[in-house]
C-alpha positions, 0 to 999 in steps of 0.5 A: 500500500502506498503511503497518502495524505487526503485533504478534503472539504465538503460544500458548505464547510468552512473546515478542512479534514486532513488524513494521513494514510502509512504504508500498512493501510492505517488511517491517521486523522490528524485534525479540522483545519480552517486553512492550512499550511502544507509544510506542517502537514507534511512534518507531520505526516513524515513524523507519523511514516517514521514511526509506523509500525506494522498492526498486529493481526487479530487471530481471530479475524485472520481464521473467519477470514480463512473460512470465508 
């Protein structure tokens, strides 16, 4: 999976939403911003894909998948 930042506005709002995407598919939101600044959201997307760590699988979800 590739690693992404999503800013996104809806019509009507006056707030923009900012969600990081790591490399194992995570979703970070990293908040509700009236403007924003790319240099920040950058740090701390970085800041985040520096320290990602690979989720544990959930034996239980990985054998009902199996079944499936």
């Amino acid at each position: 999976m590739s690693r992404k930042i999503n800013i996104s506005k809806y019509e009507g709002n006056t707030h923009y939403s900012v969600h990081v995407i790591d490399s194992f598919g995570q979703e970070h939101h990293l908040g509700y911003f009236k403007s924003y600044i790319i240099d920040d959201i950058e740090r701390q997307a970085q800041e985040i894909w520096n320290n990602e760590v690979k989720p544990k699988e959930d034996l239980m979800s990985r054998a009902i998948k199996e079944c499936i």
